[in-house]
C-alpha positions as CSV (number, residue, x, y, z in Angstrom):
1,X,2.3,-2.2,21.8
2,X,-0.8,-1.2,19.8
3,X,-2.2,-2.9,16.8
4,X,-3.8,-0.5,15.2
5,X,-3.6,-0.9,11.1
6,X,-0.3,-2.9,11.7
7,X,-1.9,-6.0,10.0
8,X,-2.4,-4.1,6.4
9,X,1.1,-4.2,5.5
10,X,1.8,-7.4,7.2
11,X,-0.9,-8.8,5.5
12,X,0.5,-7.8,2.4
13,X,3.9,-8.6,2.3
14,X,3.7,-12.2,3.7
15,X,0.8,-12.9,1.4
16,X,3.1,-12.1,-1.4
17,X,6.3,-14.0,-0.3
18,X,4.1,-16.9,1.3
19,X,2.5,-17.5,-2.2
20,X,6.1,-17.0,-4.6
21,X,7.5,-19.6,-1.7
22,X,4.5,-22.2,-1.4
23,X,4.3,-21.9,-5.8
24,X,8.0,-22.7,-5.9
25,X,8.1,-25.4,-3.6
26,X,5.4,-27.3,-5.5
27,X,6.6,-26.1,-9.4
28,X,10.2,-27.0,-8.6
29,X,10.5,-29.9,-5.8
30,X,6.7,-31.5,-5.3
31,X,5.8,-31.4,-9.3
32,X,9.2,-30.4,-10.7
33,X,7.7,-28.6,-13.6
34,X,10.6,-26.1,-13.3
35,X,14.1,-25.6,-12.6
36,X,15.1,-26.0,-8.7
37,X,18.1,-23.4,-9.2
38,X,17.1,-19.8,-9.8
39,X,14.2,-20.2,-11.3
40,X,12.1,-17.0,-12.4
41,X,9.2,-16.0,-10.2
42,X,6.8,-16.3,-12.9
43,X,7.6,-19.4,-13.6
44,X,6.5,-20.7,-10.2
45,X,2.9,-19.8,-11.6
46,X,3.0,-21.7,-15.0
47,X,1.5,-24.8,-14.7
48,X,-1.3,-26.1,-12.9
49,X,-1.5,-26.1,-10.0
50,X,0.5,-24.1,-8.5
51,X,-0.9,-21.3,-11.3
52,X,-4.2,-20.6,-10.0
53,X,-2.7,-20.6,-6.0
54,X,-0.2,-17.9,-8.2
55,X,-3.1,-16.2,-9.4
56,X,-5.4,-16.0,-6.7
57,X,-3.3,-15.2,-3.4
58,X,-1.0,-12.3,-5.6
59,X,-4.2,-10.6,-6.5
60,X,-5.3,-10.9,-2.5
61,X,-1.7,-9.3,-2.1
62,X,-2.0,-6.7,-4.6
63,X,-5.5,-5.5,-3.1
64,X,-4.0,-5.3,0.6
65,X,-1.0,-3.1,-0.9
66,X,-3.7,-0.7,-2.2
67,X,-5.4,-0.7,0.7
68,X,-2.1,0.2,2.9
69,X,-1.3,3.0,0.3
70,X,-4.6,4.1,0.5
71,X,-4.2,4.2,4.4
72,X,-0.4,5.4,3.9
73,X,-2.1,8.4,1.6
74,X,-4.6,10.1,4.0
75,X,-2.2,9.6,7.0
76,X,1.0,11.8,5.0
77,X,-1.8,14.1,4.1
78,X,-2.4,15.0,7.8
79,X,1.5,16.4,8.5
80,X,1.3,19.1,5.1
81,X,0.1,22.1,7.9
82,X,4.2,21.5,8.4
83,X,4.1,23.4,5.3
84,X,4.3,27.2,4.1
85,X,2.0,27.6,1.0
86,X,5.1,27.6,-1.6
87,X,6.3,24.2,-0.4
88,X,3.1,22.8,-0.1
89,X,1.9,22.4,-3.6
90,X,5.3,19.7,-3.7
91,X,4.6,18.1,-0.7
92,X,0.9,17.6,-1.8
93,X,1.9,16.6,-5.6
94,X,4.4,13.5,-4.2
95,X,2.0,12.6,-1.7
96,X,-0.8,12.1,-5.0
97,X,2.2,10.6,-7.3
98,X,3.0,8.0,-4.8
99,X,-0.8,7.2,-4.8
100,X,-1.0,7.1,-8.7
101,X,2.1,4.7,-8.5
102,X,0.5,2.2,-6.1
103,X,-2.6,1.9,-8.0
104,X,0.0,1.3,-11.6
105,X,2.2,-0.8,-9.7
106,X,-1.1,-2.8,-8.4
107,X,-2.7,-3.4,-11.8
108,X,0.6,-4.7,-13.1
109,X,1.0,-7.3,-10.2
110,X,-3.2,-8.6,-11.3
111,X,-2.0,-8.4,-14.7
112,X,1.6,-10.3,-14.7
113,X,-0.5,-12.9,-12.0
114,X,-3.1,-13.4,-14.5
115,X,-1.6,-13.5,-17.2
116,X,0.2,-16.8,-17.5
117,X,4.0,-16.1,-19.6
118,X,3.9,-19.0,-21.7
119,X,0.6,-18.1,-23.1
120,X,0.6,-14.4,-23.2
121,X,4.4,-13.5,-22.9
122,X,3.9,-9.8,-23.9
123,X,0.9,-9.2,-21.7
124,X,2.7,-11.1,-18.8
125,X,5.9,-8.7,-19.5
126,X,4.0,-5.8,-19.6
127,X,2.6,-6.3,-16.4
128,X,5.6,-7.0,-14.4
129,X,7.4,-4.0,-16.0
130,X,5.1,-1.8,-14.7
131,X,4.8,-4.0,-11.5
132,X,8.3,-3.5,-10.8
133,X,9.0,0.1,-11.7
134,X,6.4,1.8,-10.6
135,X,6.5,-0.2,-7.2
136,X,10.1,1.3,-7.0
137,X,8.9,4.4,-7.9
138,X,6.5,4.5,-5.1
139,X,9.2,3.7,-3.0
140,X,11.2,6.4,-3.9
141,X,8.1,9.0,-3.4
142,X,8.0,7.3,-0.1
143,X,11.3,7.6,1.3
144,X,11.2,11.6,0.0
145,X,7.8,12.0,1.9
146,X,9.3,10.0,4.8
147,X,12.4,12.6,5.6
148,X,10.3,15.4,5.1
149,X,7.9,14.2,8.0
150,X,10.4,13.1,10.4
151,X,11.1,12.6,13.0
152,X,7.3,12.2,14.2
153,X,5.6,10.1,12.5
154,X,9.0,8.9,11.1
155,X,12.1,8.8,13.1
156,X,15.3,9.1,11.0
157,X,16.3,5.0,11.5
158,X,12.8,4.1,9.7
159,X,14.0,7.0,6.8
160,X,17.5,5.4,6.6
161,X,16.1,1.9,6.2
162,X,13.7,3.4,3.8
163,X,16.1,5.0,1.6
164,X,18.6,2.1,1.8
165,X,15.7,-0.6,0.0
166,X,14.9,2.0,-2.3
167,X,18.3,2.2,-3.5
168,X,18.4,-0.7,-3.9
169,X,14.8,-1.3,-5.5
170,X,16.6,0.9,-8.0
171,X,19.7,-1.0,-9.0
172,X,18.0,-4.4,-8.6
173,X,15.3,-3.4,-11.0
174,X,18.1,-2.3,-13.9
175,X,19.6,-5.3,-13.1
176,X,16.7,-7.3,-13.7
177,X,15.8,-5.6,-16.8
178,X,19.5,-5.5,-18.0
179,X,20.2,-9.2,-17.7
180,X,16.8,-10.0,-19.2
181,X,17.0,-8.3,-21.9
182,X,20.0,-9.7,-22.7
183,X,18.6,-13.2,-22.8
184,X,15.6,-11.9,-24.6
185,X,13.7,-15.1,-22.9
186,X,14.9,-17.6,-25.3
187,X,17.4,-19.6,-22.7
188,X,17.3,-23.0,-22.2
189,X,20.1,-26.0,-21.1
190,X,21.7,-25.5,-24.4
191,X,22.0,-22.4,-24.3
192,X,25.3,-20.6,-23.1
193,X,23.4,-17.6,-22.1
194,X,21.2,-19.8,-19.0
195,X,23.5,-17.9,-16.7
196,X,22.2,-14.6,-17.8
197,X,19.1,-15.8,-17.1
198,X,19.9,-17.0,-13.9
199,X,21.4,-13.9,-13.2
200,X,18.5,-12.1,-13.8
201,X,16.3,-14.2,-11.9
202,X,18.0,-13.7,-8.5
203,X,18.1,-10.1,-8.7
204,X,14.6,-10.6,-9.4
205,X,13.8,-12.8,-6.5
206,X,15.7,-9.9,-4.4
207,X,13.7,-7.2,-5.9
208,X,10.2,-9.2,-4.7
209,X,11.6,-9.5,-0.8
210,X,13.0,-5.6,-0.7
211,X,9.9,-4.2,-2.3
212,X,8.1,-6.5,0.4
213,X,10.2,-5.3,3.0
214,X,9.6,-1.8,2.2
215,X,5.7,-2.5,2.7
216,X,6.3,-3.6,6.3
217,X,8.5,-0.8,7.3
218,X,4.8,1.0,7.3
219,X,4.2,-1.2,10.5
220,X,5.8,1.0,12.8
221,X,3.7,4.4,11.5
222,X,0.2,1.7,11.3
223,X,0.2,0.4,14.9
224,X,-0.6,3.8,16.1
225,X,-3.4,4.5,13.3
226,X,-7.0,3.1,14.1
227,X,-10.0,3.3,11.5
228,X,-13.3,4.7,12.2
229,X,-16.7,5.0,10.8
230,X,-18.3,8.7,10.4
231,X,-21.7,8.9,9.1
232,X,-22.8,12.1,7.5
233,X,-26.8,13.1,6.9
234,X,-27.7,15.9,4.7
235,X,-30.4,17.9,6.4
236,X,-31.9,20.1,3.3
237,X,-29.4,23.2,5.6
238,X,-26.5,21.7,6.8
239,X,-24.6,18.8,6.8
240,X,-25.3,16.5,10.4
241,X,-22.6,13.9,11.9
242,X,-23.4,11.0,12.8
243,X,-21.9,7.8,14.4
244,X,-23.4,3.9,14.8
245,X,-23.5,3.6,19.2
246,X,-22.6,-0.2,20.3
247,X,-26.5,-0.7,19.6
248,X,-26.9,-0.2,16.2
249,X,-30.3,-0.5,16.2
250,X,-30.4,2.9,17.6
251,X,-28.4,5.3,15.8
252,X,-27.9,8.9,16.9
253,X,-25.9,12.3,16.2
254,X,-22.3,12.5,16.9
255,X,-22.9,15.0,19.1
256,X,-25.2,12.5,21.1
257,X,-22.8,10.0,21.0
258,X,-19.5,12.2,21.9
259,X,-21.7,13.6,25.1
260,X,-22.3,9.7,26.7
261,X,-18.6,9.1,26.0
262,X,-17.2,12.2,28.1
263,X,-20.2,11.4,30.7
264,X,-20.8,14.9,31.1
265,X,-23.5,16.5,28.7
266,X,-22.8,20.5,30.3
267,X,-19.1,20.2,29.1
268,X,-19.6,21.4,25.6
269,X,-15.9,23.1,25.3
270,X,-14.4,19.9,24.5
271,X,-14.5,19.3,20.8
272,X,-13.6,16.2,18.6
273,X,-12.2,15.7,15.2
274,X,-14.6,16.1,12.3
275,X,-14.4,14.9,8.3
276,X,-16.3,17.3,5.6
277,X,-17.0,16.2,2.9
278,X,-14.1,17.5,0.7
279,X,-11.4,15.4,3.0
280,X,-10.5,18.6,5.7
281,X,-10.5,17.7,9.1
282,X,-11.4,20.0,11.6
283,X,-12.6,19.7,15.3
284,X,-16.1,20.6,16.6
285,X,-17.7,21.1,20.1
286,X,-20.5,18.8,21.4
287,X,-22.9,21.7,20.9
288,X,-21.8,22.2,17.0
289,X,-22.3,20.4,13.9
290,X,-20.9,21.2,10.3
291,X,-22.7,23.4,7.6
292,X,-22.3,22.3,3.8
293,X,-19.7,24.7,4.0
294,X,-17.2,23.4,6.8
295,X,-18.2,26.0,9.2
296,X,-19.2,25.5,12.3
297,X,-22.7,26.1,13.5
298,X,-24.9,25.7,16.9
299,X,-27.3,22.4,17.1
C-alpha cells in the first residue's frame, strides 16, 4: 500500500494523544500533582514538568494539523470541475471555511498549550474554546465536502465514519461547555459540584480522541497523494518550468527533465501536469512551456 502523505495526519494525531497521555501519566501517577480520576486535560500541563513537554509537543501537533489541512485544502480543490458554475461558488466557499477553521482551531490549541490555566485562566479558556469549536467546525465542513466528492476520492464508509465523529464532536463539545460552565472552575474535594466537573472532563477527554480520530480518517485519501517540487523562472516574456534532476548541481527546464524521463525526446504529444502561478493546473506537452498568462506557448 502506498505511503504517500499518510504520515501528516498520523503524525498529528498521535503527537497529540501521545503528549495528553505521557503528561498525565507523570502529573497524576509519577508526580501526583493532580487528581488520578478524571482529571482535565489542561491540568496534565500545569506544573512542571510535565508543562513544558505540554507545551512543546501540542504546538508540534498543532503545526502538523495545519499542514494536513493545508494538504487536505489543495487536494478538495482539485474535484470542484465536478461542479456546474451555480454550485460551485458553495463548494469553493466550504472548501476556504474549512481552511479558515483549521488555522482558528490551530491558534487556539498554541494558545490554550501555552498558556498555563492557573496563571492565565481566561487566556487558557479562550484558547481551548476556540480550539474545540472551531476544530468541530472544521469537521463538519469536512464531512459536507466529503459526501459531495464521493465516492472517489471518498467512498461512502470513510463519509459515514466521518459524519458519525462529527456528530458527535458536536454533542461532546455542548457537553463539555455545558457541564463546565456549571462548575464555573471553582470545584474542589469539598465541593458537591466535583462530579460536574468530572463530568465535564470526560466528555472532554472524548472530544480530544474523536477530533484526533477524525484527523486520521485523512489517511486513507493521503497515501495516494505525493508532494513535488515545481520551480518557476520568469523570463522578461513568459513564465519557464523548471524542476531540480537527481543532480542538483545541474538544474534544467521541465521540459528537459520530462523528455529523459519518457526516454524519448521526438514524443512531444505527451504532456504533464503544470502549476501557474494563480493555483490552476493544467497539462503541457514537452515542446510547451507557460506564458504569464496560463497559455500554452512553443519553446
Amino acid at each position: 500500500m502506498p505511503l504517500g502523505l499518510a504520515w501528516l495526519p498520523i503524525i498529528s494525531s498521535f503527537t497529540s494523544l501521545g503528549t495528553i497521555m505521557v503528561t498525565y501519566i507523570l502529573a497524576a501517577i509519577v508526580n501526583q500533582h493532580i487528581s488520578l480520576v478524571l482529571p482535565y486535560i489542561s491540568d496534565t500541563g500545569v506544573h512542571f514538568p510535565e508543562s513544558s513537554i505540554f507545551s512543546l509537543f501540542l504546538d508540534v501537533s498543532a503545526a502538523f494539523f495545519l499542514l494536513t489541512a493545508y494538504v487536505r485544502y489543495h487536494h478538495v480543490r482539485q474535484f470542484q470541475d465536478r461542479f456546474q458554475e451555480n454550485r460551485l461558488w458553495r463548494f469553493r466557499r466550504v472548501n476556504i471555511a474549512g481552511m479558515m477553521c483549521s488555522l482558528v482551531a490551530a491558534a487556539g490549541l498554541v494558545v490554550l498549550s501555552n498558556f498555563p490555566e492557573d496563571e492565565n485562566l481566561l487566556i487558557h479558556l479562550l484558547g481551548a474554546f476556540f480550539c474545540f469549536t472551531f476544530g468541530v467546525a472544521y469537521s463538519l465542513l469536512h464531512t459536507w465536502l466529503s459526501f459531495r466528492t464521493r465516492p472517489n476520492p471518498s467512498p461512502t464508509w470513510i463519509c459515514a465514519i466521518r459524519l458519525l465523529l462529527a456528530c458527535l464532536g458536536v454533542i461532546h463539545t455542548s457537553l463539555v461547555i455545558l457541564f463546565g460552565t456549571i462548575l464555573r472552575w471553582h470545584a474542589n474535594e469539598c465541593n458537591p459540584q466535583l462530579q460536574f466537573r468530572q463530568i465535564s472532563a470526560l466528555f472532554e477527554w472524548l472530544l480530544v480522541i474523536n477530533f484526533n480520530l477524525y484527523t486520521l480518517t485523512f489517511v486513507y485519501e493521503f497515501r495516494h497523494i505525493q508532494m513535488a517540487t515545481i520551480l518557476r523562472h520568469w523570463t522578461g516574456e513568459s513564465w519557464e518550468f523548471m524542476a531540480l534532476p537527481a543532480d542538483e548541481s545541474q538544474v534544467t527546464t521541465g521540459s528537459d527533465v520530462v523528455k529523459q524521463m519518457l526516454g524519448d525526446e521526438d514524443n512531444n504529444e505527451l504532456r504533464f501536469p503544470c502549476l501557474h502561478q494563480d493555483g490552476r493546473v493544467h497539462t503541457l506537452s514537452v515542446s510547451e512551456t507557460c506564458s504569464a498568462e496560463g497559455k500554452a506557448c512553443p519553446v
